[in-house]
N, C-alpha and C positions, 0 to 999 in steps of 0.2 A: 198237371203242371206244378200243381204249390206240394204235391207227395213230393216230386223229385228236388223243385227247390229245400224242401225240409230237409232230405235225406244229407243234401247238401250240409247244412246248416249244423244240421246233429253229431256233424264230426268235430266241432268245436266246444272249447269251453260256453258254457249256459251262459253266464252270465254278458259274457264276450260277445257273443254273435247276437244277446238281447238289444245290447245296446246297435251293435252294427244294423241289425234288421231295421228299428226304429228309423234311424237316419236313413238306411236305404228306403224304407219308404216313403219318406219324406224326400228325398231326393224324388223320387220317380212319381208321386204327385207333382210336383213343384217343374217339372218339365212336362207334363203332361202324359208320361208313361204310364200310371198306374190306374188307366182308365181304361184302358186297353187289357187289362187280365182282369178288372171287377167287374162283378153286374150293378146294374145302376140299383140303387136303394129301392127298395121294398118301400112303398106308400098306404100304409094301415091306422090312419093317424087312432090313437086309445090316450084318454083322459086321465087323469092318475097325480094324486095332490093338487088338483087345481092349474097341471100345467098339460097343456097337449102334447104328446109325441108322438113323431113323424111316425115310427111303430115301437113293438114294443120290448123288441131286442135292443140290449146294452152293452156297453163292454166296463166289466169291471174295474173298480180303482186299482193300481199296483201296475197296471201296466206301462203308464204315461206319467208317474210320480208328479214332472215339472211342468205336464202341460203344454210340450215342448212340439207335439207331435198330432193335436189333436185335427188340422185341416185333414191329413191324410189318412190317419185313421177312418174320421167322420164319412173318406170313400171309399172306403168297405161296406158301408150298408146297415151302420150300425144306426138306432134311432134318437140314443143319448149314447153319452161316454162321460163316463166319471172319471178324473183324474185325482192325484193323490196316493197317500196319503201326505199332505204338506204339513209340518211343522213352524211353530213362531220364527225357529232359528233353523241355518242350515246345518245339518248333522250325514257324517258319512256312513251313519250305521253300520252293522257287526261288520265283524273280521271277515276274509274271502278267503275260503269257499263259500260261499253263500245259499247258491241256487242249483238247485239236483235236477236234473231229467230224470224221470222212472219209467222211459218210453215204451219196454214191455205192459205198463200197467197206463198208458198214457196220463202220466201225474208227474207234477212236478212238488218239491220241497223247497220251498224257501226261509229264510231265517233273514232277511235284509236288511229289516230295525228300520224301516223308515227314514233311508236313505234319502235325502234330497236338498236339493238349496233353498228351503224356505220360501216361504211365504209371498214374501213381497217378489220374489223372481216368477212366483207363477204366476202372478195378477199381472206382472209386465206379459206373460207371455200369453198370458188370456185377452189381455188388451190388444195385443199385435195379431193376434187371429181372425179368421174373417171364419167362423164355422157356422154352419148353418144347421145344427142339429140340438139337443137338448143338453145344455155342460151341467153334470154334477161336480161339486167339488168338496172332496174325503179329507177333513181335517183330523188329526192327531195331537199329541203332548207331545212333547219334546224329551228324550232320555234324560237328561241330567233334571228335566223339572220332578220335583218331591209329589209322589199321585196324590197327597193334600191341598198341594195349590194345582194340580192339573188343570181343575176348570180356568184359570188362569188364561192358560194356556188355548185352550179351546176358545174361550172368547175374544180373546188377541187376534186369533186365525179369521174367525167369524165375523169378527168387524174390518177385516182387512178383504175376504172376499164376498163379501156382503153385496155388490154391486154390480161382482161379474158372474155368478153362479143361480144357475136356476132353480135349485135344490142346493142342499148343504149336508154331507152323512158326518156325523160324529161317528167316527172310529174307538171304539172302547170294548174290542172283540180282538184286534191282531195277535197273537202269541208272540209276538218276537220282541217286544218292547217289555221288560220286567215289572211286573205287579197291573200292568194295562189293564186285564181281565177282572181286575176286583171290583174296577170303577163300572161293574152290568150287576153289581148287586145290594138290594139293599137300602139304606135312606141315602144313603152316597150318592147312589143311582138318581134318586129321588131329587136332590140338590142339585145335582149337577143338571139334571135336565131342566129345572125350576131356572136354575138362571140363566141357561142359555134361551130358555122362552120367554125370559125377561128382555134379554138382549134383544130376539128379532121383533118382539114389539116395538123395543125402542130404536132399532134400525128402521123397521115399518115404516114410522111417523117419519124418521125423521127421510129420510128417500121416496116414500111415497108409494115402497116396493114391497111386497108380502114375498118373501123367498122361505121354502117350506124346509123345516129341517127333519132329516131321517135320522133313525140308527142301527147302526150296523153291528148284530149281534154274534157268537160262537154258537159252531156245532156240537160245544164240549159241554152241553146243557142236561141236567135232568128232568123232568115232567116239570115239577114243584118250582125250580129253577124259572122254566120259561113260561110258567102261569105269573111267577109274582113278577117278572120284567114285563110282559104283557100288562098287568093292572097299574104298573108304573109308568108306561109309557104312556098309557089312557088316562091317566089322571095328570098327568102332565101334559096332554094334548099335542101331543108328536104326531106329524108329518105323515109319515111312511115307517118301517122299518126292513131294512135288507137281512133278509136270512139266506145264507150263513157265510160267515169266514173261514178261514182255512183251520183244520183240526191236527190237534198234536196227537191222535189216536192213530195207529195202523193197522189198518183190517186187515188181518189173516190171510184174504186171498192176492195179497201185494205178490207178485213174483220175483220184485228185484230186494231181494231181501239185507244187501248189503249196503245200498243207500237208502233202504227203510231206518236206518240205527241212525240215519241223519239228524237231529235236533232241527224244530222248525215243522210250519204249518204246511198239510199236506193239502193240496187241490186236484181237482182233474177228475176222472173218470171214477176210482173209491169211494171217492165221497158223494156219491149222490144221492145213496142210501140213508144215509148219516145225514146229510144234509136235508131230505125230503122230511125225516121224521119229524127232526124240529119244526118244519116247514106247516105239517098237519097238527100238531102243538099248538104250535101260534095261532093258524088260522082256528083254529077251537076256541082257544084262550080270549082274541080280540074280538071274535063276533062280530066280522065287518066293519068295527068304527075305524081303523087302520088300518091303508094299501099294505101291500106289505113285497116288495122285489124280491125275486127268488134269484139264488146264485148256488153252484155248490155243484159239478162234477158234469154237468150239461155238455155233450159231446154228439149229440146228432137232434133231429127235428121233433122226436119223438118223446125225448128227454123235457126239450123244452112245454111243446105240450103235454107234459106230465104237468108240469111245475104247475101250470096255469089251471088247469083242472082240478089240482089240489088246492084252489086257492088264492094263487099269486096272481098279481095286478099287470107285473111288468117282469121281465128275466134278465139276467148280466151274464157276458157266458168274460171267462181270461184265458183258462186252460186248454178249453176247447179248442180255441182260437189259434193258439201255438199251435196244436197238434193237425187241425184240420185247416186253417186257414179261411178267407174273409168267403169261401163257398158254404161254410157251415151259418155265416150269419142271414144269407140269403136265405139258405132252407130255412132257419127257425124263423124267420121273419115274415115267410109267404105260408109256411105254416098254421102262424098264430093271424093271418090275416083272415 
């Protein structure tokens, strides 16, 4: 059924039919249709930060920006769902074209910039949800903020959704946002993570609420690279962290070589390789003091039990998702059960 709705779907502009799917799903929850083509969620409950979840399939940030959609997402079967990435302010991020299908190599290229309404329009709409699964929530800087007051920025976000999020990922891995990537190395790194674990101390006290914060790193790492983020994150007593974001690298065996020239982070099916390395990196590097969420080209059951065996605590799949639809969340889910 969802091969042929796709085929459907793939005859239109990417970004056009993103947004049309969205609402169509959410219509067809919201009447009671979309219960009737899902299977009911996978029940696996796995521990991870100090929070339960229902299992251990996720769906990545990037695809629900405003948070807008999460009741029906959450009946796919997924066990959390991060929404995100939100910024202080609303911003319409890059120019359009934006968003590539590379469905011969099933990958998509985006370059979005962290399009979205901001902050406070998500926490209204997280407020107005009734979901019943685990909500991460993927904060970012703002393009016009100077990446010297970034942290700014991040802690703006982080006290605004401080209340409605069960987890919190600092985003400082996206490629699409200029100089973003600088803030993963260094004492920068160092700083930035120190005060925002200032902050949820002092959110802690004062709500009564321990919400764990992760971060979300790049595939576009050398060894040396993700040993010293690894010792930084450990000394700054982070959370979690999600490996990996989308890569500005294109492997060789891409077939669609004329939207491989696209500018913009590639996901999906390529990168799982690229993705895993870093994956056994980290897990090396952390020695178990830090879960650590695998993300990064997961496209059947098999993939995602890779992820786990290498390592990983928890999985996020987005690309998959597009390409095979909410049957592939079920398989990784009874999979990893």
């Amino acid at each position: 059924m969802y091969s042929l709705i796709r085929r459907f779907l793939f005859l239109f502009d990417a970004e056009t039919i993103h947004v049309f799917s969205l609402k169509a799903l959410s219509f067809a929850n919201s009447i009671g249709l979309l219960r009737l083509f899902v299977k009911k969620r996978i029940d696996s409950p796995v521990t991870v930060m100090g929070i339960k979840f229902p299992n251990a399939v996720g769906l990545a940030a990037g695809l629900d920006k405003n948070a807008r959609h999460i009741e029906a997402l959450e009946k796919c079967g997924f066990g959390f769902i991060e929404v995100g990435t939100v910024t202080p302010l609303a911003q319409s991020g890059n120019d359009k074209p934006r968003l590539f299908r590379l469905a011969a190599d099933n990958a998509i290229i985006n370059r979005m910039g962290f399009n979205n309404a901001g902050v406070k329009s998500l926490v209204e709409n997280v407020k107005n949800s009734r979901i019943k699964c685990v909500l991460g929530i993927n904060i970012g800087k703002n393009k016009t903020t100077p990446l010297e007051s970034a942290v700014e920025d991040y802690l703006a976000c982080m006290q605004q959704v401080y209340c409605y999020a069960d987890y919190i990922t600092i985003n400082i891995s996206s490629p699409n946002t200029p100089g973003l990537r600088e803030l993963q190395h260094g004492d920068g790194l160092t700083d930035l993570l120190m005060r925002l674990k200032d902050k949820q101390t002092e959110l802690t006290q004062r709500y009564k609420r321990y919400v764990p914060l992760a971060v979300k790193i790049a595939p576009d790492l050398n060894a040396d690279e993700v040993k010293d983020i690894a010792a930084r994150l450990v000394l700054a007593k982070i959370d979690g962290v999600i490996a990996t974001n989308t890569t500005n690298s294109r492997p060789s065996s891409l077939s669609c070589h004329k939207l491989a020239a696209e500018t913009g982070g590639l996901s999906g099916k390529p990168v799982f390789e690229l993705s895993n390395q870093i994956l056994l990196q980290l897990v090396a590097a952390l020695d178990g003091q830090i879960p650590i969420i695998a993300v990064g080209g997961i496209s059947s059951s098999d993939d995602a039990l890779k992820k786990i065996k290498s390592g990983a605590s928890l999985v996020q799949i987005y690309t998959g998702f597009i390409y095979s639809g909410p049957a592939l969340i079920n398989e990784c889910a009874k999979k990893l059960s």
